[in-house]
mmJSON file of the N, C-alpha and C atoms, coordinates in Angstrom:
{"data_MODEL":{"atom_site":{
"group_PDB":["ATOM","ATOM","ATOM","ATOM","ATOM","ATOM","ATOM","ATOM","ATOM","ATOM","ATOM","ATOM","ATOM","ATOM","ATOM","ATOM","ATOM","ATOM","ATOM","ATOM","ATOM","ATOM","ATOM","ATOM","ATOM","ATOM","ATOM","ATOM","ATOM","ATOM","ATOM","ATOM","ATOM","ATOM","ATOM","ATOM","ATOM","ATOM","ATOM","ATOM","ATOM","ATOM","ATOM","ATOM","ATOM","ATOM","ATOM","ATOM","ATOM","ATOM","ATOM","ATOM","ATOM","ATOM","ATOM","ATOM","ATOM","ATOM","ATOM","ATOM","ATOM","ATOM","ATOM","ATOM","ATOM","ATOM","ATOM","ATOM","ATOM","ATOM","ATOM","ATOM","ATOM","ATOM","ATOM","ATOM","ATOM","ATOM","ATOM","ATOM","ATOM","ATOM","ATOM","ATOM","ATOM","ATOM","ATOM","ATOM","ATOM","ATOM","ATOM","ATOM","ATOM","ATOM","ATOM","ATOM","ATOM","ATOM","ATOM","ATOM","ATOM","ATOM","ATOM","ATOM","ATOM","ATOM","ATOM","ATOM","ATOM","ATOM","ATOM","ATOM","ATOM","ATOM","ATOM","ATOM","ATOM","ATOM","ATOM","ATOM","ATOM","ATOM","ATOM","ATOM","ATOM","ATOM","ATOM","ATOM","ATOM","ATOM","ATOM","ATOM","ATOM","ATOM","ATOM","ATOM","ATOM","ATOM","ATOM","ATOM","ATOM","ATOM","ATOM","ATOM","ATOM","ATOM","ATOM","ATOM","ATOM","ATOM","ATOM","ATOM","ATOM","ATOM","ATOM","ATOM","ATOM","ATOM","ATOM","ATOM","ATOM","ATOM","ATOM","ATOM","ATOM","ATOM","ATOM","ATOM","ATOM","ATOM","ATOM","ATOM","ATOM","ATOM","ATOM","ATOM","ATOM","ATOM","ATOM","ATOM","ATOM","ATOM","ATOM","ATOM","ATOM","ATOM","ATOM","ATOM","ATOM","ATOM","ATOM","ATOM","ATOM","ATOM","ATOM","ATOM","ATOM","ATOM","ATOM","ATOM","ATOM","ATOM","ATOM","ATOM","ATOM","ATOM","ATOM","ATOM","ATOM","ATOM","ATOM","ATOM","ATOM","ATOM","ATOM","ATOM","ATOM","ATOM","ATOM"],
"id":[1,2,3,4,5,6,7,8,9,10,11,12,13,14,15,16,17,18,19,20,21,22,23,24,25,26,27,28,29,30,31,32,33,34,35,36,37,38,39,40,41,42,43,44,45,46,47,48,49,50,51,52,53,54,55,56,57,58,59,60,61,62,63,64,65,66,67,68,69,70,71,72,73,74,75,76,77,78,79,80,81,82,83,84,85,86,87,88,89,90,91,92,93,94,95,96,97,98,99,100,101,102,103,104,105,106,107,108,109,110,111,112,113,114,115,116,117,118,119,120,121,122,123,124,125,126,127,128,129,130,131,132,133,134,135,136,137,138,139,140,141,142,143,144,145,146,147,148,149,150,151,152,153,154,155,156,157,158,159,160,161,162,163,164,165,166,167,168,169,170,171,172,173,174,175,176,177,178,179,180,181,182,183,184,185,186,187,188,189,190,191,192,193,194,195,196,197,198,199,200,201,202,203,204,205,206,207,208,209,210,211,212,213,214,215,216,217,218,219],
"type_symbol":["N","C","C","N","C","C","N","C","C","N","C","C","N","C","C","N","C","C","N","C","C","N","C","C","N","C","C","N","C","C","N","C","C","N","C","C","N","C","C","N","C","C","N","C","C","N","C","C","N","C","C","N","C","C","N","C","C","N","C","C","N","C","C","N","C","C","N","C","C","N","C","C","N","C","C","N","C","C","N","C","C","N","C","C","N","C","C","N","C","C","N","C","C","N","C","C","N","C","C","N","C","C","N","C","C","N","C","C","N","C","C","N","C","C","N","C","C","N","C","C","N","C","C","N","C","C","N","C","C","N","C","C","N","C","C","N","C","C","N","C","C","N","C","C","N","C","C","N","C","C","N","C","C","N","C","C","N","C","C","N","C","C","N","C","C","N","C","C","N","C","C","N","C","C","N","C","C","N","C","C","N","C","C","N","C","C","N","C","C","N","C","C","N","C","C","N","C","C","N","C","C","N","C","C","N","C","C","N","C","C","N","C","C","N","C","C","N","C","C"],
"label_atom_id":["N","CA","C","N","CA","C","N","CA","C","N","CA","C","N","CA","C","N","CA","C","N","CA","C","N","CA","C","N","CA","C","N","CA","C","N","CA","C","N","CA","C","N","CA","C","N","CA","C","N","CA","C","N","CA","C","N","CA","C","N","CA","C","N","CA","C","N","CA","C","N","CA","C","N","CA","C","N","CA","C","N","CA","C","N","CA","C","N","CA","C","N","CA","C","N","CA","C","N","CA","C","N","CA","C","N","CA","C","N","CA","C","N","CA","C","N","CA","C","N","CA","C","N","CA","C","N","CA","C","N","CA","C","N","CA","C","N","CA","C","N","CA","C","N","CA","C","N","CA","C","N","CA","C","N","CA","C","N","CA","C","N","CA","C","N","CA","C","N","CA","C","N","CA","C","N","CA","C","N","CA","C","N","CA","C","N","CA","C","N","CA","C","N","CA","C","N","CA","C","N","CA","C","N","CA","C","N","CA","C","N","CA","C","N","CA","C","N","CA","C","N","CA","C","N","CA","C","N","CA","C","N","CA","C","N","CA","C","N","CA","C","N","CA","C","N","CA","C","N","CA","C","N","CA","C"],
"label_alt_id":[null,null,null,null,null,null,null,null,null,null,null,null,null,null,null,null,null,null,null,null,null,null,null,null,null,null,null,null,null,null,null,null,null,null,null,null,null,null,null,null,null,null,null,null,null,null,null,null,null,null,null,null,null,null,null,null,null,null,null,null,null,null,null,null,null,null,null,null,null,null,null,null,null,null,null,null,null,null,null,null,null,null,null,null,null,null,null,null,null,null,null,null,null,null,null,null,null,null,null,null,null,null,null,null,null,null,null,null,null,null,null,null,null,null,null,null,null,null,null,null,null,null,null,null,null,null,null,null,null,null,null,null,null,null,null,null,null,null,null,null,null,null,null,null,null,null,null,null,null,null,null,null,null,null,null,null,null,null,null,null,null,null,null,null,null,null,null,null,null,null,null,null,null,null,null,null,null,null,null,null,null,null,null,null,null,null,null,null,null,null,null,null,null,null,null,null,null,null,null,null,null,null,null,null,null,null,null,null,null,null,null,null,null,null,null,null,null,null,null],
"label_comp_id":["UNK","UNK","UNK","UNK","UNK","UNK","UNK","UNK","UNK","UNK","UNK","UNK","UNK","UNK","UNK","UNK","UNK","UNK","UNK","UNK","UNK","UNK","UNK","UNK","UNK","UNK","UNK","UNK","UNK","UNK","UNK","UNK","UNK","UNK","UNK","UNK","UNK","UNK","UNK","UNK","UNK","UNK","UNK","UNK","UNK","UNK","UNK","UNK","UNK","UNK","UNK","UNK","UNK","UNK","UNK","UNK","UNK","UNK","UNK","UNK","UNK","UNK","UNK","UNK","UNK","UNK","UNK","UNK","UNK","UNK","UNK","UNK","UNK","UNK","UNK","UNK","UNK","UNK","UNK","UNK","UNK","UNK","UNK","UNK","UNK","UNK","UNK","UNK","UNK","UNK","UNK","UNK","UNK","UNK","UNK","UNK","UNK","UNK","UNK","UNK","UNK","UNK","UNK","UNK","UNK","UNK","UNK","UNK","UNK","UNK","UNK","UNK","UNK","UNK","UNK","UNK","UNK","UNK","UNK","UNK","UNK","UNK","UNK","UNK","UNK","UNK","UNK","UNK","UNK","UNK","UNK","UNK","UNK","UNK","UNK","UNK","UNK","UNK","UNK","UNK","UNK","UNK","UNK","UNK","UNK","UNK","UNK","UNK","UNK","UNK","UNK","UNK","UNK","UNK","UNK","UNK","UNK","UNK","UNK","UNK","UNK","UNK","UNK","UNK","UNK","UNK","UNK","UNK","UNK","UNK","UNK","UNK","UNK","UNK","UNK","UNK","UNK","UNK","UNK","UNK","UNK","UNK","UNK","UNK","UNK","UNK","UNK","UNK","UNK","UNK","UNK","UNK","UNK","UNK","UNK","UNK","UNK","UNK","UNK","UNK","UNK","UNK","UNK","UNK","UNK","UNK","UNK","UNK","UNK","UNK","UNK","UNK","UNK","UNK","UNK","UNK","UNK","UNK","UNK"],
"label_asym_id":["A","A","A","A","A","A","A","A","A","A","A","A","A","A","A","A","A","A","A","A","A","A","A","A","A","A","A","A","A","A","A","A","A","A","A","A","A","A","A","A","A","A","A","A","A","A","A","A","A","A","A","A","A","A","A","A","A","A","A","A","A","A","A","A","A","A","A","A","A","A","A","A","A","A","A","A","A","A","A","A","A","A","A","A","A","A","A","A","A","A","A","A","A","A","A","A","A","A","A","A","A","A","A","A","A","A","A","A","A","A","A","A","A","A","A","A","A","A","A","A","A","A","A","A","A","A","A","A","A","A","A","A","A","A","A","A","A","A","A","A","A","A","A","A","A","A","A","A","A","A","A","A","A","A","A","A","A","A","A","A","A","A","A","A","A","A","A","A","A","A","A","A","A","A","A","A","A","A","A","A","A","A","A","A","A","A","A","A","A","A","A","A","A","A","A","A","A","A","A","A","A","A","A","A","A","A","A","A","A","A","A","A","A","A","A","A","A","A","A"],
"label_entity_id":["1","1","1","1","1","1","1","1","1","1","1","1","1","1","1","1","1","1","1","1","1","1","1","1","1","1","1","1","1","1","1","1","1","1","1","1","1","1","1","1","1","1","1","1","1","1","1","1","1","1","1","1","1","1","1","1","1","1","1","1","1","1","1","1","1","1","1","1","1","1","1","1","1","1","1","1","1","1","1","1","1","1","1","1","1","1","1","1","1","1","1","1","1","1","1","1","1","1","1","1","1","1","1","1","1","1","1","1","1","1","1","1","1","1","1","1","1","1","1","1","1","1","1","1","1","1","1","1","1","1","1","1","1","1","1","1","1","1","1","1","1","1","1","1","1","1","1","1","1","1","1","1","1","1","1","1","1","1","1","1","1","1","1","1","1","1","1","1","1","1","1","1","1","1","1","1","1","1","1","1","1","1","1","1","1","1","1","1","1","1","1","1","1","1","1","1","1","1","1","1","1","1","1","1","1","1","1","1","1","1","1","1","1","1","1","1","1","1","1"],
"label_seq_id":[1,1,1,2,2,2,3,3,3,4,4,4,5,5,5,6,6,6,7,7,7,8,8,8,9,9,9,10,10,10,11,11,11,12,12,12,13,13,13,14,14,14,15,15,15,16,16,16,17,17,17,18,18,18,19,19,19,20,20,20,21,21,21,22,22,22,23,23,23,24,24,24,25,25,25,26,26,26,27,27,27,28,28,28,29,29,29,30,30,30,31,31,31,32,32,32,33,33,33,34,34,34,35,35,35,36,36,36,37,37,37,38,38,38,39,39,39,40,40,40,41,41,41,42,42,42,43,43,43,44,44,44,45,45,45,46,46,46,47,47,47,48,48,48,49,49,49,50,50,50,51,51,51,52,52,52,53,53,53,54,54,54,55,55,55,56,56,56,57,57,57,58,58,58,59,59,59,60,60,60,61,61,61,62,62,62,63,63,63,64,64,64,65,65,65,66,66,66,67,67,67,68,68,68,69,69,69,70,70,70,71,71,71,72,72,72,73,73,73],
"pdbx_PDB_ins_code":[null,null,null,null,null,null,null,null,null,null,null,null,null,null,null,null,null,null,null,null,null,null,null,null,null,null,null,null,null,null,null,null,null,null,null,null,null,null,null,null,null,null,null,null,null,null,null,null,null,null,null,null,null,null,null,null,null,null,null,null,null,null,null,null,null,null,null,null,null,null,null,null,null,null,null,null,null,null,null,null,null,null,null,null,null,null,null,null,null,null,null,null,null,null,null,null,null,null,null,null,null,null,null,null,null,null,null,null,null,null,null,null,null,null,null,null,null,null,null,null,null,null,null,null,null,null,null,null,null,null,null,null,null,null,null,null,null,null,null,null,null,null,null,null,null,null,null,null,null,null,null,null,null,null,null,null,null,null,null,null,null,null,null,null,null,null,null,null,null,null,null,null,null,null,null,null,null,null,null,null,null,null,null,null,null,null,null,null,null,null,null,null,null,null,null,null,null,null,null,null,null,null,null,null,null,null,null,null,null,null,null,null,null,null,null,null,null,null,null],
"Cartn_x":[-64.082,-63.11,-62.966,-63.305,-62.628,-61.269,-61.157,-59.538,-59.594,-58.281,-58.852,-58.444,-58.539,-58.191,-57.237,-56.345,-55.278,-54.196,-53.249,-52.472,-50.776,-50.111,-49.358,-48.199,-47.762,-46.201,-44.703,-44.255,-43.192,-42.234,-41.055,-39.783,-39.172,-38.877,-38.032,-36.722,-35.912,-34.981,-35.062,-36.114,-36.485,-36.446,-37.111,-37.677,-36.751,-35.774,-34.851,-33.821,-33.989,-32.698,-33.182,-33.955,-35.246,-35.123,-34.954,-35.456,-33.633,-32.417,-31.393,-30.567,-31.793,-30.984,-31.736,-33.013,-33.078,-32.925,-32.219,-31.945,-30.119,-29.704,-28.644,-29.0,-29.469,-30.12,-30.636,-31.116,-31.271,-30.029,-29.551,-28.147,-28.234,-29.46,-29.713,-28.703,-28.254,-27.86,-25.933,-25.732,-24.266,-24.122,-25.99,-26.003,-25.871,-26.275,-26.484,-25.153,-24.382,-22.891,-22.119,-22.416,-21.146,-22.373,-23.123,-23.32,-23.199,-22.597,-22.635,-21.359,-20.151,-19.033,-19.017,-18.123,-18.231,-16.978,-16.737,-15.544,-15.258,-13.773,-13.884,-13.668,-13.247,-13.806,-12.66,-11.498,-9.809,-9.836,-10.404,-11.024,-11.643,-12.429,-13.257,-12.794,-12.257,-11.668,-10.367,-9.868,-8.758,-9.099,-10.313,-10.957,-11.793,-12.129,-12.837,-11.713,-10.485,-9.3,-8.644,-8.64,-8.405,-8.942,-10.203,-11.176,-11.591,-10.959,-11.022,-9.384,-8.38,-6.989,-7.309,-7.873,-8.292,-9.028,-10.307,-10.95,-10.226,-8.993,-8.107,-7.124,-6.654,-5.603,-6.674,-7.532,-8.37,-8.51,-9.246,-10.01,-8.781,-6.972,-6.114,-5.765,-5.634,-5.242,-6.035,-7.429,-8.138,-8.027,-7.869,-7.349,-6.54,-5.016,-4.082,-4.617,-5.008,-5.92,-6.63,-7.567,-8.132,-7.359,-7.542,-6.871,-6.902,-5.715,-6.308,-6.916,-7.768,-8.485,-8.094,-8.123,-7.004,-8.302,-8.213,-9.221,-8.955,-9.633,-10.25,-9.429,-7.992,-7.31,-6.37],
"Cartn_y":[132.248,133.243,134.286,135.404,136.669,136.963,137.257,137.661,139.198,139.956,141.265,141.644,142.632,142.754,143.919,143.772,144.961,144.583,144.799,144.341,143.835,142.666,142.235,143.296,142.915,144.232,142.955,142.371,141.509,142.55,141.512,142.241,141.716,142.603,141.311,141.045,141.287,140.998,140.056,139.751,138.318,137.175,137.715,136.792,136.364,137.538,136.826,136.136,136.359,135.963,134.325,134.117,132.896,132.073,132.607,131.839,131.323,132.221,132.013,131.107,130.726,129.794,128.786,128.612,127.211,127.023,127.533,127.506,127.033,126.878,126.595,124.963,125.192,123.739,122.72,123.533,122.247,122.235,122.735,122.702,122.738,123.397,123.704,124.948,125.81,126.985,126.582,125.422,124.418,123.542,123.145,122.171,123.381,124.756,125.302,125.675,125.878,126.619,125.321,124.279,122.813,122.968,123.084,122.83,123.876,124.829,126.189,126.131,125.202,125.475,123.872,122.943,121.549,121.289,120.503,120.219,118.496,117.98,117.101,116.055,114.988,113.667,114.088,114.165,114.126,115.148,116.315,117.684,117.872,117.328,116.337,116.049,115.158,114.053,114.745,115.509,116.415,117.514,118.017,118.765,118.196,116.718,116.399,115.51,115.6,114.705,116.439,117.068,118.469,118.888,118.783,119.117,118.031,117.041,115.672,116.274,116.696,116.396,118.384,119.208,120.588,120.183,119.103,118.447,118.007,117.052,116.2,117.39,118.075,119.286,120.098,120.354,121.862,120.041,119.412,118.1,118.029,118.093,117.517,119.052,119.988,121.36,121.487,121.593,121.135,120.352,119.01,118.404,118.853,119.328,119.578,120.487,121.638,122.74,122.656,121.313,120.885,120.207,120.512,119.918,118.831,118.268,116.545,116.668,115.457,115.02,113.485,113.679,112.524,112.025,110.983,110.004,110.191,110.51,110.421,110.842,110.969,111.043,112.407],
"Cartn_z":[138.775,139.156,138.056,138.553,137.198,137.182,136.007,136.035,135.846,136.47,136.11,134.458,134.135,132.358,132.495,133.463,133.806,132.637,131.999,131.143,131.917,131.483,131.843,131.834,132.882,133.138,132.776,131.515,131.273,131.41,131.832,132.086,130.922,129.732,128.679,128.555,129.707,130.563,131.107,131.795,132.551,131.471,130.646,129.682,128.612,128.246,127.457,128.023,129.389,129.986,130.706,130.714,131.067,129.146,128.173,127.065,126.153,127.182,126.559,127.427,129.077,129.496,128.787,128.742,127.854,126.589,125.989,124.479,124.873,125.905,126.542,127.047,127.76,128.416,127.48,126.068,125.017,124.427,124.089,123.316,121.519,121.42,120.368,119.633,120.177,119.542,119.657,120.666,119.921,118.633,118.587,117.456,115.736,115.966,115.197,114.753,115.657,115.506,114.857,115.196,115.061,113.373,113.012,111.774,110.645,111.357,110.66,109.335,109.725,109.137,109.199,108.171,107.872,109.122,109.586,110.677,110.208,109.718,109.292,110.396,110.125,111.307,111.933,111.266,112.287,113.779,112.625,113.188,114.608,114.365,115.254,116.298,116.073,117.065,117.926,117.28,117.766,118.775,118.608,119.322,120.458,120.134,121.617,122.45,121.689,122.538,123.336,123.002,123.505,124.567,124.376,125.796,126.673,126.764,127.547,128.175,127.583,128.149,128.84,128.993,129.363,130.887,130.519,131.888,132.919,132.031,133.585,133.835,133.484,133.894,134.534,134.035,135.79,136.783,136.421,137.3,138.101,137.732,138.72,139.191,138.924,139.286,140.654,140.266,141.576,142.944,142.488,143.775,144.032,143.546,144.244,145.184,145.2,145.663,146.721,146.895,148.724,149.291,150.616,151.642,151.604,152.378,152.393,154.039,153.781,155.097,155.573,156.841,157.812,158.398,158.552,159.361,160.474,161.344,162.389,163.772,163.631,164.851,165.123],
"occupancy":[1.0,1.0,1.0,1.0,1.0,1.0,1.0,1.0,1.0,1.0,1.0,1.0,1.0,1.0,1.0,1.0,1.0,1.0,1.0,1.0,1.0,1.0,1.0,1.0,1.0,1.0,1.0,1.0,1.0,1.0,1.0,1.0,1.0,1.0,1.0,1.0,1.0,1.0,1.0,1.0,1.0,1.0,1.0,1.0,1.0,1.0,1.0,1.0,1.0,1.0,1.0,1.0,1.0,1.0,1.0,1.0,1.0,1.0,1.0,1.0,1.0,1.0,1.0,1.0,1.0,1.0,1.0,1.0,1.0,1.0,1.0,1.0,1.0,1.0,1.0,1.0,1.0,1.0,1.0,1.0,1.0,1.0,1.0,1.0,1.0,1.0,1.0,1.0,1.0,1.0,1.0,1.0,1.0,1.0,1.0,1.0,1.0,1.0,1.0,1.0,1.0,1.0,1.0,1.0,1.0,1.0,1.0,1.0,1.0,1.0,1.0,1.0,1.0,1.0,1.0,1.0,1.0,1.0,1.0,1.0,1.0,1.0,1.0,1.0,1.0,1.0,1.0,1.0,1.0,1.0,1.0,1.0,1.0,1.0,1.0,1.0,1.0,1.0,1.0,1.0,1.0,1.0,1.0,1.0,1.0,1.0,1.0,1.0,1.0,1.0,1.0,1.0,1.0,1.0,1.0,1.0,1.0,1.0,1.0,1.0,1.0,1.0,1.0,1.0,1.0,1.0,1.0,1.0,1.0,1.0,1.0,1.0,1.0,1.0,1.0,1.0,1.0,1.0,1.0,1.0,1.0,1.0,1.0,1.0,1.0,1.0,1.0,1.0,1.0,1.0,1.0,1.0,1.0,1.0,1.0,1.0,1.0,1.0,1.0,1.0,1.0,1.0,1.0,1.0,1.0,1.0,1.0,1.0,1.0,1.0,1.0,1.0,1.0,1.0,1.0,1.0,1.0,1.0,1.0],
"B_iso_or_equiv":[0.0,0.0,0.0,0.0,0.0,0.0,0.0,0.0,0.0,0.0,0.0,0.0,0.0,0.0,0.0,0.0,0.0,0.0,0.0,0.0,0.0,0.0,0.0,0.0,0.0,0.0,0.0,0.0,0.0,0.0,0.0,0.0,0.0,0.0,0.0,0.0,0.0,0.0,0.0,0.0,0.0,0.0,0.0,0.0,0.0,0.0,0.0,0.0,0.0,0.0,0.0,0.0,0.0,0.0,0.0,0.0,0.0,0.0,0.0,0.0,0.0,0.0,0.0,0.0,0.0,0.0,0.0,0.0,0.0,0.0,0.0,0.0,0.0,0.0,0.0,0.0,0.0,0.0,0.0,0.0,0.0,0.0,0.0,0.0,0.0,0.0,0.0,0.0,0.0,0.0,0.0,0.0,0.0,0.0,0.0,0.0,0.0,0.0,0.0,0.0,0.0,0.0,0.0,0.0,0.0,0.0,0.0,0.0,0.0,0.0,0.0,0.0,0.0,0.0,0.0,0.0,0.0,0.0,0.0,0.0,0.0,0.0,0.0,0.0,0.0,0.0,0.0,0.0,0.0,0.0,0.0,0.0,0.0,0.0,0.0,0.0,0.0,0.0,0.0,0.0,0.0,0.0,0.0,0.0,0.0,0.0,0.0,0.0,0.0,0.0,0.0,0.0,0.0,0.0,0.0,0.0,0.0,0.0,0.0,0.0,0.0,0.0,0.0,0.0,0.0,0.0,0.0,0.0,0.0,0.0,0.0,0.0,0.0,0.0,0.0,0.0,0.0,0.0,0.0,0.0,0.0,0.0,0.0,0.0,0.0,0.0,0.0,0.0,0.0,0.0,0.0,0.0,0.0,0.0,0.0,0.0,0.0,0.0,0.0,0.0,0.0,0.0,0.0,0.0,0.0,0.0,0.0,0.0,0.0,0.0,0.0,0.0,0.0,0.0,0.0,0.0,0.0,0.0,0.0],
"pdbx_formal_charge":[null,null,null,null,null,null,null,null,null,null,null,null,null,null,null,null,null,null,null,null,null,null,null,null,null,null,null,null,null,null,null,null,null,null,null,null,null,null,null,null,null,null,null,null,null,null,null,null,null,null,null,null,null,null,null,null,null,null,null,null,null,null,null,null,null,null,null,null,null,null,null,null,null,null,null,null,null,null,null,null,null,null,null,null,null,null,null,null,null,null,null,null,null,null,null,null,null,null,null,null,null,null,null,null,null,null,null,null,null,null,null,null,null,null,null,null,null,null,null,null,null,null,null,null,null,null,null,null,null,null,null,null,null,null,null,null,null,null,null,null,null,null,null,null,null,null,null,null,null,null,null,null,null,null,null,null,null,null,null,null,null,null,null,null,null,null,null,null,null,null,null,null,null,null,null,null,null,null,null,null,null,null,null,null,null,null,null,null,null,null,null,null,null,null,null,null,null,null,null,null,null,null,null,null,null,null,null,null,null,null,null,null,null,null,null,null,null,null,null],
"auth_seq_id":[1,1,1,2,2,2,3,3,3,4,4,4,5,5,5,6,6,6,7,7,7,8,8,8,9,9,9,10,10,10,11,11,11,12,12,12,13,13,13,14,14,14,15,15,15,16,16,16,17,17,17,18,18,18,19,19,19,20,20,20,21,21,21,22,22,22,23,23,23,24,24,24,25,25,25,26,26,26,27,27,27,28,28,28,29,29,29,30,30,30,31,31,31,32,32,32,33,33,33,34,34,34,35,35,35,36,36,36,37,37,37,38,38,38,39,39,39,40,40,40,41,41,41,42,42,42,43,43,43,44,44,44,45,45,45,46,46,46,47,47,47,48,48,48,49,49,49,50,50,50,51,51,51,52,52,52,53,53,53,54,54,54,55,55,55,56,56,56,57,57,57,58,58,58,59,59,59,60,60,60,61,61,61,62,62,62,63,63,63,64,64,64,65,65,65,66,66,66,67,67,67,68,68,68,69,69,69,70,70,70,71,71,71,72,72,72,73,73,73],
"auth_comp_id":["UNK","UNK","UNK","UNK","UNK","UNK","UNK","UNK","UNK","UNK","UNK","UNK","UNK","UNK","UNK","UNK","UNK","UNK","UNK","UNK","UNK","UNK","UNK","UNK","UNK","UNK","UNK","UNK","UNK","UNK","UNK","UNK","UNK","UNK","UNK","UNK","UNK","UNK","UNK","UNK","UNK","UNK","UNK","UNK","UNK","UNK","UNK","UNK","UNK","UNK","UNK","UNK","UNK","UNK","UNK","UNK","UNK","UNK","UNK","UNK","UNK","UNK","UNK","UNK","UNK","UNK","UNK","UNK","UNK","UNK","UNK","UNK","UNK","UNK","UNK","UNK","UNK","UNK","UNK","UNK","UNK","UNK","UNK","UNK","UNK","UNK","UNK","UNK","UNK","UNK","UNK","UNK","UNK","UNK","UNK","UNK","UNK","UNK","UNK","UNK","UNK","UNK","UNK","UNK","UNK","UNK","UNK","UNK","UNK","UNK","UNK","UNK","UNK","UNK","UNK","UNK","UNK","UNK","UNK","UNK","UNK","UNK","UNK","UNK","UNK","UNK","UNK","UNK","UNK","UNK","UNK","UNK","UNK","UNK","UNK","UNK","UNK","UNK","UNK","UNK","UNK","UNK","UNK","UNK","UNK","UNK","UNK","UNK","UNK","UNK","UNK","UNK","UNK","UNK","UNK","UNK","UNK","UNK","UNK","UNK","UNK","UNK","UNK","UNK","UNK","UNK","UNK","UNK","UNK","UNK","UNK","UNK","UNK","UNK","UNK","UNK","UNK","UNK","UNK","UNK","UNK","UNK","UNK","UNK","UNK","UNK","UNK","UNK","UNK","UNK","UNK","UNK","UNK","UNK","UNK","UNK","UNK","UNK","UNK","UNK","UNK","UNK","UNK","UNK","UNK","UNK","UNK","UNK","UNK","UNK","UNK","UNK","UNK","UNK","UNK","UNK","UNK","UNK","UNK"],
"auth_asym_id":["A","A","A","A","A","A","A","A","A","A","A","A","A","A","A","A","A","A","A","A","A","A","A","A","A","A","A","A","A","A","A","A","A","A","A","A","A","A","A","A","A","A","A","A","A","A","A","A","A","A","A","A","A","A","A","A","A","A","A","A","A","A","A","A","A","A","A","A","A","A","A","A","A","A","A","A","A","A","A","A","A","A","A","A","A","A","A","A","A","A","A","A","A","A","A","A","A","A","A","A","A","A","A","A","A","A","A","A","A","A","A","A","A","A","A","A","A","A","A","A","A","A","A","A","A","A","A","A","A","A","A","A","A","A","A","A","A","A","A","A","A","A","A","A","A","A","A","A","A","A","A","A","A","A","A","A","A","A","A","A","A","A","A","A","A","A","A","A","A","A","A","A","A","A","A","A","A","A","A","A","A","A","A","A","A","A","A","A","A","A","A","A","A","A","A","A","A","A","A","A","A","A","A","A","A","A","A","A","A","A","A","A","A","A","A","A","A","A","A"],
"auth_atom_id":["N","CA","C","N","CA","C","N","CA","C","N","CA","C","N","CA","C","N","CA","C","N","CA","C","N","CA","C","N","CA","C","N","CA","C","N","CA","C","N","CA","C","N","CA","C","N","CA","C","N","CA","C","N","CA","C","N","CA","C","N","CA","C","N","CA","C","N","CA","C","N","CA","C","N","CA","C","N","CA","C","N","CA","C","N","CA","C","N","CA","C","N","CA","C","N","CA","C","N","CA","C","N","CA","C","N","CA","C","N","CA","C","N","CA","C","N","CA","C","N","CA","C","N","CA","C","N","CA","C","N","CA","C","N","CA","C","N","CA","C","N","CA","C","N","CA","C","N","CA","C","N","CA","C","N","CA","C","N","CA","C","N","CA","C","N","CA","C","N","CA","C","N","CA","C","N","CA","C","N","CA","C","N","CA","C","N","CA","C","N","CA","C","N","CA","C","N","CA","C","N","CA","C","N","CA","C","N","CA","C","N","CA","C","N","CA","C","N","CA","C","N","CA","C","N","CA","C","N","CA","C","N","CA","C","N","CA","C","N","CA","C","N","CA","C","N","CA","C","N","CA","C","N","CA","C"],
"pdbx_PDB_model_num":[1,1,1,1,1,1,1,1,1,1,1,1,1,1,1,1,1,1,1,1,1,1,1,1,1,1,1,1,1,1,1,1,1,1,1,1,1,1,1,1,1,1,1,1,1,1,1,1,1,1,1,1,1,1,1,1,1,1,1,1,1,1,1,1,1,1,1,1,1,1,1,1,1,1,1,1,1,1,1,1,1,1,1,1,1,1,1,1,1,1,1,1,1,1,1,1,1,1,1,1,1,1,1,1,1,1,1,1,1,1,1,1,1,1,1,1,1,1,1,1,1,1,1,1,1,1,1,1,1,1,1,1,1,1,1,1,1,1,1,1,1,1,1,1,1,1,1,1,1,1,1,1,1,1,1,1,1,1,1,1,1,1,1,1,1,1,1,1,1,1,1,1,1,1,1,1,1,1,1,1,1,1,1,1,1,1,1,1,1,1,1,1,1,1,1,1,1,1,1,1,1,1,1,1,1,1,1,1,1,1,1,1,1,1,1,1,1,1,1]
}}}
């Protein structure tokens, strides 16, 4: 098969926007930021007890929010 030798037309829009979702999807550029500044253990722990108690407040905000559904009658 020949290929032709026309030159590639990249969108680097596509492409950065294609290379910043997986730099997302690895979670590399969170690991870079959480090591950027020292965060101590309490620190820590205060901040992932924060965004666990942020989850169940939208998680229950939500249910309140759908309907309930009735079995069958």
């Amino acid at each position: 098969m020949r290929r032709d030798n026309k030159p590639q037309n990249y969108n680097f829009d596509k492409i950065l926007r294609a290379f910043r979702n997986k730099t997302k999807r690895d979670g590399k550029l969170e690991k870079v930021r959480e090591k950027q500044y020292y965060e101590k253990p309490a620190q820590r722990k205060q901040r992932l007890l924060n965004a666990a108690k942020r989850r169940a407040k939208k998680q229950t905000s939500e249910a309140k929010l759908r309907p309930l559904r009735h079995g069958g009658k």
